[in-house]
C-alpha positions as CSV (number, residue, x, y, z in Angstrom):
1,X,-94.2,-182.9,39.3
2,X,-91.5,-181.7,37.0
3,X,-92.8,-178.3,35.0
4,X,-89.4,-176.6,33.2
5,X,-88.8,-174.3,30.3
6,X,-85.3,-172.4,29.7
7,X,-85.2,-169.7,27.2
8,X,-81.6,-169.8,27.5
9,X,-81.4,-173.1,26.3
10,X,-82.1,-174.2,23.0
11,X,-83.6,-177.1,23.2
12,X,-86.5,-175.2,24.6
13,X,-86.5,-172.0,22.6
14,X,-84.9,-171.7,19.0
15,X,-83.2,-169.8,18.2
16,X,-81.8,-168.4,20.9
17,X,-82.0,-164.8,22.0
18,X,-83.6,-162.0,19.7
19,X,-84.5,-162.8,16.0
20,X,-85.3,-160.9,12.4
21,X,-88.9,-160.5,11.3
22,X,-90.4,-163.2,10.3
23,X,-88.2,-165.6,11.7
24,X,-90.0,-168.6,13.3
25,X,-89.4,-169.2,16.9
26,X,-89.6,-172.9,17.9
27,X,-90.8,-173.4,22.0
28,X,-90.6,-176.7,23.3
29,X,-92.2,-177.1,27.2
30,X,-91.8,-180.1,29.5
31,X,-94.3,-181.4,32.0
32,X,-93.9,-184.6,33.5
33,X,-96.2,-186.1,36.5
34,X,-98.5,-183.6,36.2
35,X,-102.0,-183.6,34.6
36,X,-102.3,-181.2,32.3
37,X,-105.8,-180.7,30.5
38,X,-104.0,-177.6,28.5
39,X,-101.2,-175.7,27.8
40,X,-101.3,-172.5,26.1
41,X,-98.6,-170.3,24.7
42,X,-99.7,-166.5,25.3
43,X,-97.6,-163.8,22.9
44,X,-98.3,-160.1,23.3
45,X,-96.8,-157.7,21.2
46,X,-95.6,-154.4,22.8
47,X,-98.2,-152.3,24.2
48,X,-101.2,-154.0,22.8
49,X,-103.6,-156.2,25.0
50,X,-105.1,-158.7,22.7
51,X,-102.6,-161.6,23.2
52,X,-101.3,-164.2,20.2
53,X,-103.2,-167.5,21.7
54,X,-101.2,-170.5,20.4
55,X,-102.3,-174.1,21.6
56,X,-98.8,-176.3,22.6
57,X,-98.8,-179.8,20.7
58,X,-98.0,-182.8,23.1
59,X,-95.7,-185.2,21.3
60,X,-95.4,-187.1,24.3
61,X,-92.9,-187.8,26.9
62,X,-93.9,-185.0,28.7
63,X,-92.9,-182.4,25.7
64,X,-95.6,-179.8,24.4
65,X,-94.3,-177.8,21.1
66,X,-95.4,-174.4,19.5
67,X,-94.4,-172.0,17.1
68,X,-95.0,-168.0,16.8
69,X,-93.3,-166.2,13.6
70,X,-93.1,-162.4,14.7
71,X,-94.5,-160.2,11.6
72,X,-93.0,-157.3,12.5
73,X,-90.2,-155.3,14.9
74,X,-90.6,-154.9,18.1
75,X,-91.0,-156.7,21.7
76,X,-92.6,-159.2,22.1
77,X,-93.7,-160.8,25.6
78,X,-94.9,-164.5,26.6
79,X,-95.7,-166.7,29.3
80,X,-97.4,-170.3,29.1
81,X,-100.8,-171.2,30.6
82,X,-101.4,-174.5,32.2
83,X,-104.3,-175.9,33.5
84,X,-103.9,-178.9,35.0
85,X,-106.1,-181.1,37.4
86,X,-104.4,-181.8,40.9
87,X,-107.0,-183.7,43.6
88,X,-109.6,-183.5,41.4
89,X,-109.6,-180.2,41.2
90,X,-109.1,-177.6,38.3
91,X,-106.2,-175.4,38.6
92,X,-104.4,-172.5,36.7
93,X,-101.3,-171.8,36.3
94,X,-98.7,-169.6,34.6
95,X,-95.0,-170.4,33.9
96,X,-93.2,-166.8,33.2
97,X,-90.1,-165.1,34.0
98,X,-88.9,-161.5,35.0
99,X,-85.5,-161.8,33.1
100,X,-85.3,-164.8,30.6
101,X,-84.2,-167.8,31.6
102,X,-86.0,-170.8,33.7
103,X,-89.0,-169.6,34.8
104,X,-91.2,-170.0,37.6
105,X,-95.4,-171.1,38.0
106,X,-97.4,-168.2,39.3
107,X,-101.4,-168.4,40.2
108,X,-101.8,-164.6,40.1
109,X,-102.6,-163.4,36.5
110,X,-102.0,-159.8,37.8
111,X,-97.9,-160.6,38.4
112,X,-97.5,-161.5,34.5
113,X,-97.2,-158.1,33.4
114,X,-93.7,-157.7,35.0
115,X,-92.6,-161.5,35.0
116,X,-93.1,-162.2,31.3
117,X,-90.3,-163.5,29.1
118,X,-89.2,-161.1,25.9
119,X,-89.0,-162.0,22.7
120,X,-87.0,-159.3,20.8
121,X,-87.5,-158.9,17.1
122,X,-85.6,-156.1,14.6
123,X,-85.8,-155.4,11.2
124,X,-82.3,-155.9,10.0
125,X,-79.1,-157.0,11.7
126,X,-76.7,-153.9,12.1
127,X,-72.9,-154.4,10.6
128,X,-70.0,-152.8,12.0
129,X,-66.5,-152.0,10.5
130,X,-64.2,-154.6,11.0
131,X,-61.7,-151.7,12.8
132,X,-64.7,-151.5,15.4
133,X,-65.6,-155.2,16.0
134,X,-61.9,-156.5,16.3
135,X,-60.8,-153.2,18.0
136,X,-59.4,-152.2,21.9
137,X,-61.0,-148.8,22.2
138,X,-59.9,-145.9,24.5
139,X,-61.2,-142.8,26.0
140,X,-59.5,-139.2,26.2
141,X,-60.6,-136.7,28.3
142,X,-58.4,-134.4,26.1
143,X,-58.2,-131.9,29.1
144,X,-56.2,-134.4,31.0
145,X,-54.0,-136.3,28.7
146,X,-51.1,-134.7,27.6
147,X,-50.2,-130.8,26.6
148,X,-48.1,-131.3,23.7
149,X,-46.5,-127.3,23.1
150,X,-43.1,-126.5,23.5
151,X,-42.4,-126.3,27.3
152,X,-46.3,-127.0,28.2
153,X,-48.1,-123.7,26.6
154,X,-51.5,-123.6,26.8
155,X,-53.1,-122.1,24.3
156,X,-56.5,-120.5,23.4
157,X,-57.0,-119.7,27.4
158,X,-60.5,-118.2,28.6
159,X,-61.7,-115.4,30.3
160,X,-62.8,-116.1,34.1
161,X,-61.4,-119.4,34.1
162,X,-58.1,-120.6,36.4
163,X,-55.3,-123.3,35.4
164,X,-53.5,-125.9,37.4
165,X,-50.3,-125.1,38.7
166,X,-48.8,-128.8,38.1
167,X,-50.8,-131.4,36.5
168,X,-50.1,-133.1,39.9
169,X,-52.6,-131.1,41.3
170,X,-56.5,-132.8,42.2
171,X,-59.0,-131.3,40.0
172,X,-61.9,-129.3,42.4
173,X,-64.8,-127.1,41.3
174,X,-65.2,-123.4,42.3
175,X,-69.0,-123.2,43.0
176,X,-71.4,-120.5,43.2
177,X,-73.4,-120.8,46.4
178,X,-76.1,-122.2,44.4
179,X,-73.7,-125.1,43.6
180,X,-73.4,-124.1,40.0
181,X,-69.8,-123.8,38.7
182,X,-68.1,-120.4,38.8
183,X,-64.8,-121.0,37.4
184,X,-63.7,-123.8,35.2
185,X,-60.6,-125.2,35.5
186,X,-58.1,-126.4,32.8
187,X,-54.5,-128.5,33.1
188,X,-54.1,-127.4,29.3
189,X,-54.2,-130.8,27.8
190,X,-54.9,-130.6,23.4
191,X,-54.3,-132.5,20.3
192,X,-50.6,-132.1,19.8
193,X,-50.6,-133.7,23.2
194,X,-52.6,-136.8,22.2
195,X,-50.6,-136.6,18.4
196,X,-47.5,-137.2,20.5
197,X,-48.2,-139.8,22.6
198,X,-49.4,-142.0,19.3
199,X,-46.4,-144.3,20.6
200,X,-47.8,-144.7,24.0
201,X,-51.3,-145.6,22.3
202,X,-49.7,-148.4,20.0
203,X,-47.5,-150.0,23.0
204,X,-50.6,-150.4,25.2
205,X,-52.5,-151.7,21.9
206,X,-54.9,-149.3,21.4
207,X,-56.7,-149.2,17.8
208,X,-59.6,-146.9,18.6
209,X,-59.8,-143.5,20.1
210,X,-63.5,-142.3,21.6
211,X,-62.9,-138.3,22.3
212,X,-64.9,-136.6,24.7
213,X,-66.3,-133.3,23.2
214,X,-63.7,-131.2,21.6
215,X,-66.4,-128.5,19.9
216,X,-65.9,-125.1,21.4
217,X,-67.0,-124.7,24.8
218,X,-66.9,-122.5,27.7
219,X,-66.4,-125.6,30.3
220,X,-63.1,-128.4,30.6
221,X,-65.6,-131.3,29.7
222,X,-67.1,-129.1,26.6
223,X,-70.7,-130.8,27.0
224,X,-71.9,-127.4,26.6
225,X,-70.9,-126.7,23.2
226,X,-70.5,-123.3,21.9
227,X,-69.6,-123.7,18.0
228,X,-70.0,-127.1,16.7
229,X,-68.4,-126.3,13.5
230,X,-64.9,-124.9,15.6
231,X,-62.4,-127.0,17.2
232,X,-62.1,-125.2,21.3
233,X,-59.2,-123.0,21.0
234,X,-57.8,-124.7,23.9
235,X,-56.9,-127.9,22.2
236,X,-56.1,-126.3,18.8
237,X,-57.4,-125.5,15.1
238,X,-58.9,-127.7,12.5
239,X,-55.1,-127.8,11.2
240,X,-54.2,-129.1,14.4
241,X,-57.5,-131.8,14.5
242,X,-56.8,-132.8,10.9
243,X,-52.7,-133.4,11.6
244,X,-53.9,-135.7,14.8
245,X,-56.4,-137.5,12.2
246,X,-54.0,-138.3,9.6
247,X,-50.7,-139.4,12.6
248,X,-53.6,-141.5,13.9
249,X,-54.8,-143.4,10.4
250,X,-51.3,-143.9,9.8
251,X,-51.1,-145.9,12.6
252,X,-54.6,-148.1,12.0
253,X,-56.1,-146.0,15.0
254,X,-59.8,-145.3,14.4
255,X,-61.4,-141.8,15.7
256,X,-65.0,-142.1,17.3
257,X,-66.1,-138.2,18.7
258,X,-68.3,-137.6,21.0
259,X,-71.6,-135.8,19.8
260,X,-73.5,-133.8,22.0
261,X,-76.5,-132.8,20.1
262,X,-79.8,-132.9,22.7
263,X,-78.1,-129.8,24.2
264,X,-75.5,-126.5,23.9
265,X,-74.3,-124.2,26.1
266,X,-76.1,-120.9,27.0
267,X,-73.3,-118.8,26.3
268,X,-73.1,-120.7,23.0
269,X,-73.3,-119.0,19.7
270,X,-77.1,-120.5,19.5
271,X,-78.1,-119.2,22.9
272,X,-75.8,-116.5,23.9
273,X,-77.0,-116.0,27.2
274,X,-73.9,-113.7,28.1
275,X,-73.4,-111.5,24.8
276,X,-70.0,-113.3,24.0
277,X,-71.0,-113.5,20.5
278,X,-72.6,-110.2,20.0
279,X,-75.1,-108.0,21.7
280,X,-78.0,-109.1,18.9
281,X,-76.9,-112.5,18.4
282,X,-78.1,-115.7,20.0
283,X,-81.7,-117.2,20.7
284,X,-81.7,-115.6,24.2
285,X,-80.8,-111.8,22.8
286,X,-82.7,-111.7,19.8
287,X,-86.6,-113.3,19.0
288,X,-85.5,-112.7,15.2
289,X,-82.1,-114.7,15.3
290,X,-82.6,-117.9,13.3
291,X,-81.6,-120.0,16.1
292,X,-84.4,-118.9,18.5
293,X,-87.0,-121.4,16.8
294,X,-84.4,-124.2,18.6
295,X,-85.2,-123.6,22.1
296,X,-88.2,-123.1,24.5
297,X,-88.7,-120.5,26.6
298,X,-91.1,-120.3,29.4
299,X,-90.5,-116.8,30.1
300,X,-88.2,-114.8,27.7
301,X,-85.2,-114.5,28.2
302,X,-84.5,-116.1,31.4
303,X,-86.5,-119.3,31.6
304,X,-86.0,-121.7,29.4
305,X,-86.4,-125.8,28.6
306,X,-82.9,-126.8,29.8
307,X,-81.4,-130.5,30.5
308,X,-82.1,-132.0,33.7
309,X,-82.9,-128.3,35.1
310,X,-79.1,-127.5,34.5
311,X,-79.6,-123.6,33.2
312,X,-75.9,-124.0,31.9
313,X,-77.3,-126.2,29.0
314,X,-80.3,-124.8,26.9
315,X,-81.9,-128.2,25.3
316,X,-82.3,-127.7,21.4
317,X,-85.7,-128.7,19.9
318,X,-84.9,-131.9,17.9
319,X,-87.5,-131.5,15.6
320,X,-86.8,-128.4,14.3
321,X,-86.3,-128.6,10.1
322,X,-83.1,-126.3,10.5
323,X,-82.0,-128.2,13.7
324,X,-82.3,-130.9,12.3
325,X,-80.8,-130.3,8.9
326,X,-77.7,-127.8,10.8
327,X,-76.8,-131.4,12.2
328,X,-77.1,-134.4,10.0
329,X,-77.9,-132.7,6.3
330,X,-75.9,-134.0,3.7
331,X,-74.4,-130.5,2.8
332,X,-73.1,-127.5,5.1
333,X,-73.8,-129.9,8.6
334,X,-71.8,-130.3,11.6
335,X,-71.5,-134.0,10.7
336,X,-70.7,-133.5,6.8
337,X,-68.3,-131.4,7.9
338,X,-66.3,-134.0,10.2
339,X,-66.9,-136.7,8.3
340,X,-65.4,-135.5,5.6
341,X,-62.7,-135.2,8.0
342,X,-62.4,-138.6,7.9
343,X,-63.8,-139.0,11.7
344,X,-64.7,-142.6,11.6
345,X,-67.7,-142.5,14.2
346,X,-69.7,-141.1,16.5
347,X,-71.2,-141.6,20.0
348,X,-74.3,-139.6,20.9
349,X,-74.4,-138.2,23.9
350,X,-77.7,-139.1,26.0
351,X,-79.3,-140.9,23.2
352,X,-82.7,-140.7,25.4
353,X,-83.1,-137.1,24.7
354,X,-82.9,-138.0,20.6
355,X,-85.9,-138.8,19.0
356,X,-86.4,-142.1,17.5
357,X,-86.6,-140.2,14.0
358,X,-83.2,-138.2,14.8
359,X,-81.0,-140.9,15.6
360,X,-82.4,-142.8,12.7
361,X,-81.5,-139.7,10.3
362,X,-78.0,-139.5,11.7
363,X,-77.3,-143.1,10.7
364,X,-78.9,-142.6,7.6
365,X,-76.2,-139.7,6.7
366,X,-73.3,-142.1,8.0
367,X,-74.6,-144.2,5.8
368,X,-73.2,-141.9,2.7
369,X,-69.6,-142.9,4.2
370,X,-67.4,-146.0,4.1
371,X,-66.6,-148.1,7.2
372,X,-69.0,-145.5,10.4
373,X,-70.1,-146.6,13.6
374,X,-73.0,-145.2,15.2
375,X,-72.8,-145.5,19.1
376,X,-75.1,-144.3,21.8
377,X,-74.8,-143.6,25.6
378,X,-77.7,-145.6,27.2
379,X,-76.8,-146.8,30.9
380,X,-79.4,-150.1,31.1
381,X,-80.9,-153.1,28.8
382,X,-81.2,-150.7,25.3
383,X,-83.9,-153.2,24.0
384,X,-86.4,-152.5,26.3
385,X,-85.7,-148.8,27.6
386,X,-88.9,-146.5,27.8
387,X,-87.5,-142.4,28.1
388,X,-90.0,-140.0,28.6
389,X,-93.0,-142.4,28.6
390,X,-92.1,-144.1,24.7
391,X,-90.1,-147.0,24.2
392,X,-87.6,-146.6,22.6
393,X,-85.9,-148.7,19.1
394,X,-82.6,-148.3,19.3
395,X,-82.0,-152.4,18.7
396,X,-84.1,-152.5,15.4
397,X,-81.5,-152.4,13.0
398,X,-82.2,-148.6,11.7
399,X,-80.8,-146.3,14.5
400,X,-77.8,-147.1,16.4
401,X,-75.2,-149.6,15.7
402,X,-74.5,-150.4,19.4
403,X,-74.4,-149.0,23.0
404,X,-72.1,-147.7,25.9
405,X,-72.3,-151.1,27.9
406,X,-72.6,-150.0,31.7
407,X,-74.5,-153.0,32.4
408,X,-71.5,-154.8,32.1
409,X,-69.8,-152.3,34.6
410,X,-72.4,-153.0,36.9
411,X,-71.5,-157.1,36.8
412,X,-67.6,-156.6,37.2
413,X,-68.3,-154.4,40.5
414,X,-71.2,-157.0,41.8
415,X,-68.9,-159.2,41.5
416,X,-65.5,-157.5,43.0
417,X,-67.9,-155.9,45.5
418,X,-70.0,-158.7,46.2
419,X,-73.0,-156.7,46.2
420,X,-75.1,-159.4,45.1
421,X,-75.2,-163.3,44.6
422,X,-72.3,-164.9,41.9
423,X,-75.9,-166.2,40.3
424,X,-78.3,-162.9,40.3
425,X,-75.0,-160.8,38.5
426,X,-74.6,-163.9,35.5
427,X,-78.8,-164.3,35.4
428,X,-78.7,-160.1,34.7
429,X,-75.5,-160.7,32.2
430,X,-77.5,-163.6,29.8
431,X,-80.6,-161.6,30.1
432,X,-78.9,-158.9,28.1
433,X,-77.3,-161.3,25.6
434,X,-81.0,-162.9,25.3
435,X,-82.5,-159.4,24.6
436,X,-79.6,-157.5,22.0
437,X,-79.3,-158.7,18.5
438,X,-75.9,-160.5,18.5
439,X,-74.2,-158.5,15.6
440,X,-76.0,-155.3,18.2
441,X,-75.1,-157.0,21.2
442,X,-71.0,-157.3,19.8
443,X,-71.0,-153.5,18.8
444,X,-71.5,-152.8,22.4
445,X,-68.7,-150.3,24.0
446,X,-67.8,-152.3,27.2
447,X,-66.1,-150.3,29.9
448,X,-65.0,-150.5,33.6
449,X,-64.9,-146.5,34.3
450,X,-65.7,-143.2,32.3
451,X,-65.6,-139.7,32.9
452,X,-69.0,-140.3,34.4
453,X,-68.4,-143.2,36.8
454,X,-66.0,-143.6,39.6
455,X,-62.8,-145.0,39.0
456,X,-62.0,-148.6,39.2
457,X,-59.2,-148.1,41.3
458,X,-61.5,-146.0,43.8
459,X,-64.7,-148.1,43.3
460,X,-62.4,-151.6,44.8
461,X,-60.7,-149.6,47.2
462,X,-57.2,-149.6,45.6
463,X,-57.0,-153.2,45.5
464,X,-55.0,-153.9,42.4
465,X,-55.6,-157.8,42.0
466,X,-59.5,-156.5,41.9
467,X,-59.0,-154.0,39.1
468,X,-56.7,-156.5,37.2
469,X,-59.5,-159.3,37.6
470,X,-61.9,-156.1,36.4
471,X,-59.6,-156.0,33.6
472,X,-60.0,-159.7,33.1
473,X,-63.5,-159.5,32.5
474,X,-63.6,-156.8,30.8
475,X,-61.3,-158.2,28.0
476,X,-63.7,-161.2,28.0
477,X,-67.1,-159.9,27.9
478,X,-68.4,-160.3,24.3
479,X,-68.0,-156.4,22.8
480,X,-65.4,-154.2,22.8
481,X,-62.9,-153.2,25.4
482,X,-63.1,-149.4,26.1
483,X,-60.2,-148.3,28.5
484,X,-61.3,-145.0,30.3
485,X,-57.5,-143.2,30.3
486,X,-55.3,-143.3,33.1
487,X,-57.3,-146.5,34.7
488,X,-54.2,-149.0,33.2
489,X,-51.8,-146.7,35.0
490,X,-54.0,-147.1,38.4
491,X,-55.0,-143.5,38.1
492,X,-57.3,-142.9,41.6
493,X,-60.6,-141.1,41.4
494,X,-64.1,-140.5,43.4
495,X,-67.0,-139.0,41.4
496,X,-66.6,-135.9,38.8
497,X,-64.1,-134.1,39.2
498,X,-61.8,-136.4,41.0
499,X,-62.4,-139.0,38.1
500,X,-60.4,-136.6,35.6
501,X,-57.6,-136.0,36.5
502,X,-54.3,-135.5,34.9
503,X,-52.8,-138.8,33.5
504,X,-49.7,-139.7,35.6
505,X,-46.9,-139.6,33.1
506,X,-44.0,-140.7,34.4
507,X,-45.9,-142.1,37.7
508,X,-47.9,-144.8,36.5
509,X,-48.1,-148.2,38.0
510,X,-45.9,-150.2,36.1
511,X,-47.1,-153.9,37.4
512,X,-50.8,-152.5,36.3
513,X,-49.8,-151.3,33.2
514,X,-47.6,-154.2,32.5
515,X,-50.8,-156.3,33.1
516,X,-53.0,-154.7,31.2
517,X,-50.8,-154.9,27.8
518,X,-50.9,-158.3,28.5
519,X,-54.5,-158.1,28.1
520,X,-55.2,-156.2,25.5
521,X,-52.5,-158.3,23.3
522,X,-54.4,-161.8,24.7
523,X,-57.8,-160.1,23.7
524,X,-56.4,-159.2,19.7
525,X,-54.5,-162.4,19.7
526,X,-57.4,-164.9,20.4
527,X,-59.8,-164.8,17.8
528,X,-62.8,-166.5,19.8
529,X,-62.7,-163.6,22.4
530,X,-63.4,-161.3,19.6
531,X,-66.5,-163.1,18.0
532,X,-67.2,-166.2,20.1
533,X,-70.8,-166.7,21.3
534,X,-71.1,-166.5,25.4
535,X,-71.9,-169.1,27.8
536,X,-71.8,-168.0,31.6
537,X,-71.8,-170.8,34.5
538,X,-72.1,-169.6,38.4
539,X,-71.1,-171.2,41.4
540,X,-71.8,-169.8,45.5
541,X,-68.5,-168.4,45.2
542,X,-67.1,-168.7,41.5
543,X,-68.3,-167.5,38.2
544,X,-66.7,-168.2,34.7
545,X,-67.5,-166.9,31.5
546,X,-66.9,-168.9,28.2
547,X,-66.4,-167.7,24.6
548,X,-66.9,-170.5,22.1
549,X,-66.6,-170.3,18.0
550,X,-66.5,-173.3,15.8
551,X,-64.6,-175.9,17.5
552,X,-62.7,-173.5,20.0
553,X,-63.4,-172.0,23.6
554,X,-61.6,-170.0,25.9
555,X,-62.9,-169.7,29.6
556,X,-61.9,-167.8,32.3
557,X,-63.0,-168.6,36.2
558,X,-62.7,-166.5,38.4
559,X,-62.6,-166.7,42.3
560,X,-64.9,-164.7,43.5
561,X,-64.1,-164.5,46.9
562,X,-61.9,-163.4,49.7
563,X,-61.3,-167.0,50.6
564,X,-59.3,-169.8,49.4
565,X,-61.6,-172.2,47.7
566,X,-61.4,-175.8,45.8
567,X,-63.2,-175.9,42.2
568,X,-65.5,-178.5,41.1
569,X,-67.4,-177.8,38.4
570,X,-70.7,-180.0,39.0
571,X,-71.4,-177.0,41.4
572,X,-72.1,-174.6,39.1
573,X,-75.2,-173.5,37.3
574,X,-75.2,-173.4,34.2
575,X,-76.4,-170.2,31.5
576,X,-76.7,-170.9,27.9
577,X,-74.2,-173.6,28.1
578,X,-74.9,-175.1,24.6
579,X,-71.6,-177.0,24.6
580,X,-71.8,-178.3,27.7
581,X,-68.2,-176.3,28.8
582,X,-69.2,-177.2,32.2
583,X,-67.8,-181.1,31.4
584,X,-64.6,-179.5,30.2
585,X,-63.8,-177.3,33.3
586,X,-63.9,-181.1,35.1
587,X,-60.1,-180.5,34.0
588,X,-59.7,-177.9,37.2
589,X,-61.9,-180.1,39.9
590,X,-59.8,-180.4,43.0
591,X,-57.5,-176.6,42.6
592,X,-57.3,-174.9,45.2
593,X,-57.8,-170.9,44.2
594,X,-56.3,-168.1,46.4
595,X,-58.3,-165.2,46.9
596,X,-59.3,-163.3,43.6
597,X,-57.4,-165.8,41.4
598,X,-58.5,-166.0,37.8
599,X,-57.5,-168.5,35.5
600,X,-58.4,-169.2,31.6
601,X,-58.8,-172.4,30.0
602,X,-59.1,-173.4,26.4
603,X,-58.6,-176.3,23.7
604,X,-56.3,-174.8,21.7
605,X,-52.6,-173.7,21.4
């Protein structure tokens, strides 16, 4: 008995992966020595019950054939019933599987709510600035870049707060003894400092900045923003912002900020827990101020709706009218404002805690500028997240142009780590390809390490050949490259705060660094790395991926292993392998691979 279907193949499902309305989906099923009586194709929409019943033709040789045409946007999830007669007996089964691909027969109807395939359908196919799609991204912690006043001034300094003695020095919170922070600490790092080091930025090949919050804050990572219409005093003034704009455009580098809009900080201007802005000022000092309609309080003026319990960080009532139009309206708004600094993009902090209708009227004000990217932090699959009991759209084509890709992350430590199976990391990889959009899926900021992760250098134990395989990959993956500062100079780091600390100018590692310009230059150079469609194959021990456009590939197969191995490629599985670029990787049967060695293949010059 032979019973197969592949949705990562497409001679079984086409297209592949996730399709516009009203785009016909062709399913072909195979069943050979097996007696089937029927064969059903089952197709529920998200969150409805009644299934889409459609009855699979048999054109013979064992191949049954259906077609569903989604008529709107949304989810969709199928299986296929069988019955079939085995001993003269009536049987029922059901052919499904938890994370797209080849599936698996199951008797118990009860198991097909989690092991159905997904069919994901949007409304329109997003579009991204060329600067974006072709671009090598990296992230500032401004803090802990570079302090660019005469003789290292730092300027702007707060009240209560303490600063580095050197920018040697390992970053460490003074806590409360409820754990909450007491003093913030600054090294003094600002604009001018990032303005200077514009030459350091265009050696390594960087063509796209993403900013961590530089509103006015009270804390060093400003995710507890105090005036989103000031620049923090700390890094400068607007005159300062707009000077690093300009040096930057000059140079083709792109600016993304980081907006933080699901929360502000209670000694904001909005909140004003502590008086800073006046002793009638501020939702928690006065029930008239204008801004006390943004926030909830349980019991007025000390208990309030904050984020994640974190009383630092008052969480603004997103559909508030004034809110709403203080952010994103087209006059007089914190992002009419910036834009028409000529920012070129945003990333929203914690997209979860957006509505649905809030990230959709942010891109709709982007839309009144030339060349924007809309990005959003979301840490799993974006298609199918459900936050705060609602699933969520972000993949439809009207809300965000692409996401922070930490499932990625995830893969490059499986496999460095060897946390799980070569197989289960590149099954979890093509599942996420099979669910995004591809123009979605290719707007996706990939990284290896942010100011919320560990960094790569810690998380492989400060093995350098594992972070420059990380690299590797990273430069491969289909998306783009987002370098988390300091990581290409082997910067150390556990969790926050030991992952920020100063970048090590004159102390870098130069083999690393060396390295990783290497990369970046390989990635801009080769076109198919850029936009070339994905095919992943998997072996016990070796995984490649393969980027193929038109008549060209590049691969790159990795060793994953602390062994010395020999290569044949008939061992490995293969994922969405359309070209068959399993054949051509025949060309490496019989090398012998040293421990962690990565090599790259292709068919062209």
């Amino acid at each position: 008995m032979y019973i197969h279907f592949d949705s990562w193949h497409e001679k079984h499902k086409k297209p592949f992966g996730a399709v516009k309305v009203d785009t016909a989906v062709q399913f072909m099923f195979e069943a050979y020595d097996v007696d089937l009586t029927s064969l059903e194709l089952y197709v529920y929409a998200d969150g409805e019950l009644v299934p889409e019943i459609i009855k699979m033709e048999n054109r013979g040789f064992g191949r049954y054939y259906a077609q569903f045409t989604p008529k709107k946007s949304g989810l969709y999830f199928y299986y296929f019933k069988l019955v079939m007669r085995q001993n003269e007996q009536e049987l029922v089964k059901y052919y499904c599987a938890t994370n797209g691909g080849q599936g698996q027969l199951l008797s118990d109807p009860d198991l097909l709510a989690q092991n159905s395939y997904q069919l994901t359908c949007y409304e329109k196919a997003v579009s991204a600035p060329k600067w974006y799609q072709e671009g090598i991204a990296y992230q500032i912690f401004p803090d802990r870049f570079y302090n660019g006043n005469p003789e290292g001034k730092i300027q702007g300094k707060k009240e209560n707060t303490f600063i580095y003695a050197t920018t040697k020095d390992l970053p460490m919170y003074i806590r409360n003894k409820d754990s909450s922070i007491a003093r913030w600490d600054f090294y003094g790092g600002n604009l001018q400092g990032i303005k200077q080091k514009i030459p350091y930025l265009k050696e390594l090949g960087v063509s796209v900045i993403y900013l961590n919050p530089i509103f006015e804050a009270a804390s060093n990572h400003r995710y507890d923003t105090s005036d989103y219409l000031k620049i923090d005093p700390m890094l400068g003034a607007e005159e300062d912002f707009k000077e690093l704009l300009d040096a930057l455009h000059q140079e083709n580098i792109a600016v993304i900020l980081d907006g933080v809009f699901s929360h502000v900080g209670r000694n904001s201007k909005y909140f004003n827990q502590d008086g800073t802005y006046g002793e009638n000022v501020g939702a928690a000092r006065n029930k008239e101020s204008k801004y006390y309609p943004w926030f909830s309080f349980e019991h007025y003026p000390d208990k309030y709706r904050s984020w994640w319990g974190n009383p630092d960080l008052p969480v603004v009532d997103k559909n508030n009218p004034t809110y709403q139009q203080f952010i994103y309206g087209q006059k007089n708004s914190v992002l009419a404002k910036w834009n028409t600094f000529g920012v070129d993009g945003w990333r929203l902090d914690v997209a979860d805690e957006l509505t649905d209708e809030f990230i959709k009227s942010i891109r709709k004000n982007l839309a009144h500028y030339s060349q924007r990217i809309l990005l959003g932090e979301v840490w799993e699959d974006a298609s199918n997240k459900i936050a705060y009991s609602k699933r969520r759209h972000y993949v439809n084509g009207d809300e965000l142009d692409g996401v922070m890709n930490y499932p990625v992350r995830k893969a490059v430590l499986d496999l460095l780590l060897k946390r799980c199976s070569v197989e289960q990391v590149t099954a979890e990889l093509m599942s996420l390809r099979e669910n995004y959009p591809l123009e979605f899926y290719l707007n996706s900021l990939n990284n290896i390490g942010t100011h919320d992760t560990k960094r790569i250098l810690s998380e492989v134990n400060g093995e350098i050949t594992k972070v420059k395989r990380a690299f590797d990959l990273l430069f491969m993956f289909p998306g783009v490259p987002c370098i988390y500062y300091g990581d290409e100079a082997g910067v150390a780091g556990q969790k926050d705060p030991d992952n920020r600390r100063f970048y090590p100018w004159g102390r870098e590692n130069q083999e690393l660094l060396a390295y990783v310009k290497a990369g970046v230059a390989k990635r801009k150079q080769q076109k198919v790395m850029i936009k070339g469609e994905l095919t992943l194959l998997a072996g016990e021990d070796f995984f490649a991926i393969a980027r193929y456009q038109d008549d060209k590939y590049m691969i790159y197969l990795l060793n994953a292993a602390a062994k010395e191995q020999v290569f044949y490629a008939d061992e490995l599985a293969q994922f969405h392998d359309e070209l068959n670029l399993r054949a051509e990787m025949t060309k490496l049967n019989g090398k012998k691979f040293a421990p962690w060695e990565g090599v790259y293949l292709n068919n062209y010059s």
